[in-house]
BAFI-3210 file (N, C-alpha, C; in Angstrom, 3 decimals, decimal comma, padded with zeros to 6 digits):
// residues 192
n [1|2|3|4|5|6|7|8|9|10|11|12|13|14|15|16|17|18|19|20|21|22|23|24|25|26|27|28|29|30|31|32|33|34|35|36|37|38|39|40|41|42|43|44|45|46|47|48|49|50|51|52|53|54|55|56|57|58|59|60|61|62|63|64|65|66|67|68|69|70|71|72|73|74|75|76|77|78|79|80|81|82|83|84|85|86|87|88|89|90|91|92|93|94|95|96|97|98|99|100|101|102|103|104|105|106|107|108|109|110|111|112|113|114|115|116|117|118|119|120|121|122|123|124|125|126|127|128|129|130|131|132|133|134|135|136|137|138|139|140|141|142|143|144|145|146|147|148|149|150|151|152|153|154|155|156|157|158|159|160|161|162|163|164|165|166|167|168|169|170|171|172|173|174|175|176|177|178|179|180|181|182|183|184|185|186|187|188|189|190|191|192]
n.u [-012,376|-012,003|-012,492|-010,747|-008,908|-007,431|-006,900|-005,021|-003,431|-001,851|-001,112|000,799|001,957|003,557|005,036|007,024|008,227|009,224|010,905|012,255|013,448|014,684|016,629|017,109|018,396|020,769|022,104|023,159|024,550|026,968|027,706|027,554|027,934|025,839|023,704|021,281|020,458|019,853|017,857|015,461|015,281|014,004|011,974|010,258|009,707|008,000|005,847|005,251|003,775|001,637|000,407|-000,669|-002,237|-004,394|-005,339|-006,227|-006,077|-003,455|-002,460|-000,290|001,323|000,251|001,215|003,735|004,105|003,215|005,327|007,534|006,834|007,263|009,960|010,738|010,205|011,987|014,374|016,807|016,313|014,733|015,413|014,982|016,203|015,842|012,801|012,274|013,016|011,910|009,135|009,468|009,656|007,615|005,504|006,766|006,411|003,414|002,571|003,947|002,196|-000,419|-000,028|001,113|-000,158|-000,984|000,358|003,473|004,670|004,708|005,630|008,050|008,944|008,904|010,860|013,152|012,605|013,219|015,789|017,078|016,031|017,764|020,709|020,221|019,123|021,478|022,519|021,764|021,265|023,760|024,967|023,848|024,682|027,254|027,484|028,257|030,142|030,266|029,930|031,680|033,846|033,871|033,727|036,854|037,936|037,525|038,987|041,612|042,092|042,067|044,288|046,600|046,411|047,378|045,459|041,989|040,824|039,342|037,507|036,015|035,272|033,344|031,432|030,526|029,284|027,229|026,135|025,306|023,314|021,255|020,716|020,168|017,511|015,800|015,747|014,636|011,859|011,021|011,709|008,954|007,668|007,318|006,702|003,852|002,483|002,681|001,414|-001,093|-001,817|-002,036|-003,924|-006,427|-006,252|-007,393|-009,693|-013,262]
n.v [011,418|014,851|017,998|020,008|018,150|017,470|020,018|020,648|017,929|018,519|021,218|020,581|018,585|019,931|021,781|020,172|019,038|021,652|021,913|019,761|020,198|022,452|023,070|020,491|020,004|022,094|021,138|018,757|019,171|020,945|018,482|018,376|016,991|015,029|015,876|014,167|013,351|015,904|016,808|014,788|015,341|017,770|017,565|015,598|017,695|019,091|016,721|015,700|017,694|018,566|015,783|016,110|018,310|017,277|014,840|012,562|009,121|008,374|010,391|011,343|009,554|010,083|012,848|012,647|011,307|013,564|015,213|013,800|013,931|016,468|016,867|014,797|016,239|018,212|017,905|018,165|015,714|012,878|010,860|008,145|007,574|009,457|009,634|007,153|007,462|009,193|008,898|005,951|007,113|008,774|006,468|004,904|006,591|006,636|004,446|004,128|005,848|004,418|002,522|003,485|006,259|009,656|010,628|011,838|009,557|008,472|010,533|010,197|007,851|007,724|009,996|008,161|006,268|007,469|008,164|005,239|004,643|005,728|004,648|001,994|001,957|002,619|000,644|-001,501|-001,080|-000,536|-002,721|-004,689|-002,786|-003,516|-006,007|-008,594|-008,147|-005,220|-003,966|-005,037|-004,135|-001,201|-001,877|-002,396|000,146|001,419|000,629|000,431|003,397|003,820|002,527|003,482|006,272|006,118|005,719|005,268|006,920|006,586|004,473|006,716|008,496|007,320|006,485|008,717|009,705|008,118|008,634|011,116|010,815|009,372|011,452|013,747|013,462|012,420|014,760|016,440|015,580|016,224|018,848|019,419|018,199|020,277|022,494|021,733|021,522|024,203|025,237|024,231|025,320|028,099|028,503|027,631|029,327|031,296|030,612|030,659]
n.w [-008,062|-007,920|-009,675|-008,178|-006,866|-009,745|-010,528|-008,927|-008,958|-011,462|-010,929|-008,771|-009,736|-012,613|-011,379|-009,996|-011,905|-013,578|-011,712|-011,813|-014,678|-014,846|-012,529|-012,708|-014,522|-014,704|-012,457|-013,448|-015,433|-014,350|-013,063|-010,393|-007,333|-005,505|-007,052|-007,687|-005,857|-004,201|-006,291|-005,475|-003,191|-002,938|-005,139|-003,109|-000,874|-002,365|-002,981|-000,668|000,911|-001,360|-001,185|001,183|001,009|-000,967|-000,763|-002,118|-003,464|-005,462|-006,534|-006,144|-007,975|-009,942|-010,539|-010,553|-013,122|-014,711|-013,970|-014,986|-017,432|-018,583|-017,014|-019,313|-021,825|-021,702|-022,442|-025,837|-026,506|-026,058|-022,610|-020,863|-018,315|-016,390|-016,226|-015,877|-013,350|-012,063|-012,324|-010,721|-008,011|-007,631|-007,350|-005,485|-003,266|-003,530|-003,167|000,011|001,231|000,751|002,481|004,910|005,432|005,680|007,621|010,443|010,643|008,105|006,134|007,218|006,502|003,472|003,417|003,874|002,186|-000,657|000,351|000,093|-002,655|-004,588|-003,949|-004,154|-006,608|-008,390|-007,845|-008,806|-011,168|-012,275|-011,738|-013,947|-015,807|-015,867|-014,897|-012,452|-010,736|-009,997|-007,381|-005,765|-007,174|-006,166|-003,909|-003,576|-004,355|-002,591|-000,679|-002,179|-002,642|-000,164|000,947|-000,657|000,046|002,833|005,110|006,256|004,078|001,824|002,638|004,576|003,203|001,424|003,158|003,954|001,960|001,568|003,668|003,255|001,587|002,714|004,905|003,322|002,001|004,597|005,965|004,239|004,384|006,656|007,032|004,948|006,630|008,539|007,169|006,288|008,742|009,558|007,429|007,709|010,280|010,132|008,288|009,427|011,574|009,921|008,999|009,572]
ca.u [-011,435|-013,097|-012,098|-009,845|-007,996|-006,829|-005,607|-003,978|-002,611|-001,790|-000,030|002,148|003,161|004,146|006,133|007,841|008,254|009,890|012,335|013,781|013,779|015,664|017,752|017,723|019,703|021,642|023,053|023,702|025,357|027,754|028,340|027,463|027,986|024,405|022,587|020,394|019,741|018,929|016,720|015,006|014,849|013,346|010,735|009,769|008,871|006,799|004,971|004,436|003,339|000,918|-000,474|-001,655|-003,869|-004,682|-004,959|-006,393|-005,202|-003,177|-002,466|001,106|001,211|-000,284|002,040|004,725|003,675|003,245|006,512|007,892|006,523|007,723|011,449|011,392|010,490|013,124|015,706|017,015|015,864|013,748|016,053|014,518|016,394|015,039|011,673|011,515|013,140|010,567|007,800|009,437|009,858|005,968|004,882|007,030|005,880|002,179|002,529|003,586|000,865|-001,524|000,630|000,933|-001,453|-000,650|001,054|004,615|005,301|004,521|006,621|009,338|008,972|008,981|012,467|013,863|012,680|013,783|017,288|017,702|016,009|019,063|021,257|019,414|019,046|022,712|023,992|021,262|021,808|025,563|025,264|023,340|025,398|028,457|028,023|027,913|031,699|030,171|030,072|033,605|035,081|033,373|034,908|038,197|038,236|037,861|040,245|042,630|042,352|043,010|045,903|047,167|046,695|047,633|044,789|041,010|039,907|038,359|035,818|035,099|034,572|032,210|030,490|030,508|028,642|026,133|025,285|024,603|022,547|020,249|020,354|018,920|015,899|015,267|016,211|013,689|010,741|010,696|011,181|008,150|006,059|007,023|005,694|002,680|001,750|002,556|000,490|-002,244|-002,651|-002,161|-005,700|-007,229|-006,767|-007,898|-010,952|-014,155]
ca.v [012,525|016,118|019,137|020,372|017,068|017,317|020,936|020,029|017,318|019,647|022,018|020,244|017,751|021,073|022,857|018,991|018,649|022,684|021,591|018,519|019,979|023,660|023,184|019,534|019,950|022,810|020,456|017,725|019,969|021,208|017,861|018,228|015,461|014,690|016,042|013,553|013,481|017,307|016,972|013,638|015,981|019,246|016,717|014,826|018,580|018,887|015,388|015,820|018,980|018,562|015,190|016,458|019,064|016,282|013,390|011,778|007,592|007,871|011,743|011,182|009,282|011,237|014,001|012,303|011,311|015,142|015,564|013,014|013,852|017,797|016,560|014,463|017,161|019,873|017,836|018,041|014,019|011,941|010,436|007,065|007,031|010,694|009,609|006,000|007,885|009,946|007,581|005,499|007,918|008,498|005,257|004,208|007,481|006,274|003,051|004,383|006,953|004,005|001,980|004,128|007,204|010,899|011,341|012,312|008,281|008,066|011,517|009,619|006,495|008,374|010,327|007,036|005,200|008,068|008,139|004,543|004,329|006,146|003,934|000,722|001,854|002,721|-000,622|-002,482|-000,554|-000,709|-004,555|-004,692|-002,621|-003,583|-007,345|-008,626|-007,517|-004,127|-003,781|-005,660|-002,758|000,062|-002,114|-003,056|001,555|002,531|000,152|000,703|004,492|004,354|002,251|004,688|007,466|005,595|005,796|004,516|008,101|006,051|004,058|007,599|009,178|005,973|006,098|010,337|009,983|007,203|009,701|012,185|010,043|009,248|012,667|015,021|012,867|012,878|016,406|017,138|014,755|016,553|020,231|019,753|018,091|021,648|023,243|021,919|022,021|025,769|025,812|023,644|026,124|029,552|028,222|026,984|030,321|032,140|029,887|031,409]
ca.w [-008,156|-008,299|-010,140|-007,072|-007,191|-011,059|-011,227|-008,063|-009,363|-012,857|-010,569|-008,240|-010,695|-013,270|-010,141|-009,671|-013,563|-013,609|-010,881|-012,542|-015,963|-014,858|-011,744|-012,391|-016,034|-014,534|-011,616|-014,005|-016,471|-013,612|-012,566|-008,957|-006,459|-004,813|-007,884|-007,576|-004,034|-003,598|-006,671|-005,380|-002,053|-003,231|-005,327|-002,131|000,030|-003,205|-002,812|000,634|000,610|-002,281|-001,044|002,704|000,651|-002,042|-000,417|-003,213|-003,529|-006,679|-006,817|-006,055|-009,033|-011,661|-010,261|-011,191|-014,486|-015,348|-014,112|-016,142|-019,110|-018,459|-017,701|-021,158|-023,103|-021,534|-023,218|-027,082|-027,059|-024,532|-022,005|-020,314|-017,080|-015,327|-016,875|-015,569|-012,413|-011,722|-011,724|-009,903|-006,582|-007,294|-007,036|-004,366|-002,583|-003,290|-002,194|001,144|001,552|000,341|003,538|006,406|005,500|005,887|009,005|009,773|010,150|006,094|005,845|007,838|005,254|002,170|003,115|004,430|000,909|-001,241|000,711|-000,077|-003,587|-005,621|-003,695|-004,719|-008,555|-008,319|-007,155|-009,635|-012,708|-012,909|-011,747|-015,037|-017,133|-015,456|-014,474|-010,469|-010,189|-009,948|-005,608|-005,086|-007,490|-005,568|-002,351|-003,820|-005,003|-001,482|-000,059|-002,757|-002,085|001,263|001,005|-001,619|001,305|004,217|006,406|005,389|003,310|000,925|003,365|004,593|001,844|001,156|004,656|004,353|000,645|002,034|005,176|002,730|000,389|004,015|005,608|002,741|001,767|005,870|006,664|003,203|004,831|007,949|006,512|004,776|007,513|009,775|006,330|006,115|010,159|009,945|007,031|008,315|011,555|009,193|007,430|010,364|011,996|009,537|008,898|010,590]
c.u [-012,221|-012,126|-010,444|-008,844|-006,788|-006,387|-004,603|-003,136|-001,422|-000,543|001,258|002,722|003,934|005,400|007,134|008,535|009,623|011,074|013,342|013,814|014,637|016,625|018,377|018,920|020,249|022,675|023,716|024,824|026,409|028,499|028,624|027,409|026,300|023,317|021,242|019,410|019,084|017,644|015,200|014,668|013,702|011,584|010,043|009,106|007,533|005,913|004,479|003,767|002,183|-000,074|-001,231|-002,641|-004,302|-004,685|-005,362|-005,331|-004,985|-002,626|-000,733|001,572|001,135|000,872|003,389|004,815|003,742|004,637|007,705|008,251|007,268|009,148|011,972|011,597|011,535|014,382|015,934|015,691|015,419|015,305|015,344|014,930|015,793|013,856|011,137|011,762|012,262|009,128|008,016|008,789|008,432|005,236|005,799|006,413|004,282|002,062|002,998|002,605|-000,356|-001,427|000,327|000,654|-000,236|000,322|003,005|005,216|005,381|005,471|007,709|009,596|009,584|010,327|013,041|014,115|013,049|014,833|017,687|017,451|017,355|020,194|021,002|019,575|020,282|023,111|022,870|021,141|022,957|025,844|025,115|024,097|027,098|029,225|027,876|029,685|031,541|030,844|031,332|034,278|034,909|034,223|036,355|038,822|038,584|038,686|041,740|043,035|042,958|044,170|046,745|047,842|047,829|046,981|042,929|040,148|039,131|037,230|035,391|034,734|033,255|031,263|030,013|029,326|027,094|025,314|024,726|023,166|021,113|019,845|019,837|018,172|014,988|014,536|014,589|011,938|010,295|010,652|009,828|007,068|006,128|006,022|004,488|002,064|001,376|001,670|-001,173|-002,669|-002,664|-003,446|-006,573|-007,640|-007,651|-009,577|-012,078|-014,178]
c.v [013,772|017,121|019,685|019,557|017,380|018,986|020,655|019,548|017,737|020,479|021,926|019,133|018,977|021,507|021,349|019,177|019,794|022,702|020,929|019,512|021,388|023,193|021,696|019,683|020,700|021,912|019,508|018,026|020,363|020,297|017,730|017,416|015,582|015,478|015,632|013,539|015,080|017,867|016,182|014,717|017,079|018,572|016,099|016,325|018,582|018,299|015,106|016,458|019,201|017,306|015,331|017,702|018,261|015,130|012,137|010,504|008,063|009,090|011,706|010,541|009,730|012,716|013,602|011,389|012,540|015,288|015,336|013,762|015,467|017,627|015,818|015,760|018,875|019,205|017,887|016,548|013,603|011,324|009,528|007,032|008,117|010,559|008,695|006,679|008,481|009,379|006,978|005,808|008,113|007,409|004,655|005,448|007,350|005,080|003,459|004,839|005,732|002,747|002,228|005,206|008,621|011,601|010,650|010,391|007,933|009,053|010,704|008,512|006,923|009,020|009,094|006,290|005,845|008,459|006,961|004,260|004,574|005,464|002,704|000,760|001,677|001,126|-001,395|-002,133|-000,748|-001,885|-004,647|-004,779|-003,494|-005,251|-007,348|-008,255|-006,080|-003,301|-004,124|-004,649|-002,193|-000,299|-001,642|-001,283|001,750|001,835|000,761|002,603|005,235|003,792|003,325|005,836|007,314|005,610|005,496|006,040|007,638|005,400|005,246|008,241|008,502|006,354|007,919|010,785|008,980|007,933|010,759|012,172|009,980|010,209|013,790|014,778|012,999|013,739|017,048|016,972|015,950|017,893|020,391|019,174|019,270|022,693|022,952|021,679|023,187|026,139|025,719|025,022|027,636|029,573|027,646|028,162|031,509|032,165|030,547|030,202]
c.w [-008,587|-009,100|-009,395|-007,559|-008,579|-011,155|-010,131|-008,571|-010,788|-012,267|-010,044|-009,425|-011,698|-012,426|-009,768|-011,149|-014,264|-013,117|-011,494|-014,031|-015,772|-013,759|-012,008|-014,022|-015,895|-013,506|-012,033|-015,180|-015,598|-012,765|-011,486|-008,632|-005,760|-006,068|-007,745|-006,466|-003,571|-004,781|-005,932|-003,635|-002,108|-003,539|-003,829|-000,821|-000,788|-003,312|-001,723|001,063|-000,133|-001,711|000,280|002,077|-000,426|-001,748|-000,813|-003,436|-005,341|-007,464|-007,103|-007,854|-010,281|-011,545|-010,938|-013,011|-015,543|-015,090|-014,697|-017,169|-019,446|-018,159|-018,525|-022,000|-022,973|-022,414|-024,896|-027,208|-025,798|-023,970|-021,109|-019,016|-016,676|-015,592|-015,881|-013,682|-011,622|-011,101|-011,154|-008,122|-006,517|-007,124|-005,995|-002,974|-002,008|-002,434|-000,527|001,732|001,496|001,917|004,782|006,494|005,488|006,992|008,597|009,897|008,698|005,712|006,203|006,648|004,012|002,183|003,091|002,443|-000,607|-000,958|000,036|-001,485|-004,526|-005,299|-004,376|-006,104|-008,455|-009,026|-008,470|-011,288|-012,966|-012,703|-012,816|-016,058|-016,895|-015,164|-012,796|-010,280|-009,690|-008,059|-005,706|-006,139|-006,800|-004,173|-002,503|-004,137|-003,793|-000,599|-000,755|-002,504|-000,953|001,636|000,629|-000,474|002,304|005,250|005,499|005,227|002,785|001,913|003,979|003,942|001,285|001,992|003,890|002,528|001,082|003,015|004,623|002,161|001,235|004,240|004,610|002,702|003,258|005,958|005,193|003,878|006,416|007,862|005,702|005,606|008,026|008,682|006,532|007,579|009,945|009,103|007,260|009,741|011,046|008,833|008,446|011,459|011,436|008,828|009,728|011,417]
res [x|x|x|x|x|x|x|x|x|x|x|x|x|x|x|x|x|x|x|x|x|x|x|x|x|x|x|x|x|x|x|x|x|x|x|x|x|x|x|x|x|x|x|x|x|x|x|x|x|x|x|x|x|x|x|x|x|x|x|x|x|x|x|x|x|x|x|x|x|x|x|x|x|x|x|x|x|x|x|x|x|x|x|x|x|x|x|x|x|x|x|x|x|x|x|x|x|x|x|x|x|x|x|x|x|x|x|x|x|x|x|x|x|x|x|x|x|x|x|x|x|x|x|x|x|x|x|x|x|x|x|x|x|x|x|x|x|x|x|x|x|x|x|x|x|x|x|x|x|x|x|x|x|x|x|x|x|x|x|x|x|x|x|x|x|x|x|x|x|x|x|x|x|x|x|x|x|x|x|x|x|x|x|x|x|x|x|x|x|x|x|x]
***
């Protein structure tokens, strides 16, 4: 790892770290629906973005470590889940990159596995706290809802929160591969 590498890694993890700890405790404070997902989005242009000029095995990583450690200390008191959160999405981020490399198939991976991670914790954290009854409530809500209605609102509302959950992490993966092409041929022209 050279010099380059580590403020690199210094900077984009900071500018990841800045995100979650201002917009992300303003969206959570306001109680926005996809909070999660358009932070877990914004982070992931950041990580893609940062590791095609850093393509350092393990950068991803340490990035999210800094960023970590920078949305513990924005709060009054440490908070364990946006912490362990964090690291997670970097190490499942690395492990792709360490998988299927730099290209936009690893970009494609990385939205795909940061669409479905917050899903996944979801359903295995509240099993946890909640017991395995957890899923057959969440069923038994959006049936019961749409009975309620009279027509099945609740499974779209279900389906229409799940499509969301997929399509930002995507839609994020693929806005920052066009970033870093356009930036890749900006520095390539201007290269002697």
């Amino acid at each position: 790892m050279t010099k380059n590498s580590i403020i690199a890694i210094a900077v984009f993890g900071t500018v990841w770290g800045f995100v979650e700890a201002t917009l992300g405790n303003a969206l959570h404070l306001l109680n926005l629906p996809f909070a999660g997902t358009i932070l877990a989005s914004i982070a992931l242009i950041i990580i893609l973005i940062a590791r095609i000029y850093n393509p350092v095995k393990g950068s991803t990583l340490l990035m999210a470590v800094v960023a970590a450690f920078i949305k513990a200390i924005s709060f009054s008191t440490v908070k364990l889940g946006p912490f362990v959160a964090i690291i997670m999405e970097g190490a499942l981020i690395e492990l792709i990159f360490i998988l299927v490399g730099n290209r936009r198939t690893g970009f494609i991976f990385a939205g795909l596995i940061m669409a479905l991670y917050p899903i996944v914790q979801t359903i295995v954290t509240k099993t946890i706290l909640f017991g395995s009854n957890f899923v057959p409530v969440v069923l038994e809500l959006a049936e019961g809802f749409s009975n309620k209605i009279g027509f099945n609102a609740g499974w779209w509302l279900l389906g229409l929160y799940l499509t969301a959950q997929i399509i930002l992490p995507l839609t994020a993966a693929y806005i920052a591969w066009i970033i870093q092409a356009r930036l890749s041929d900006r520095l390539d022209n201007e290269l002697p």
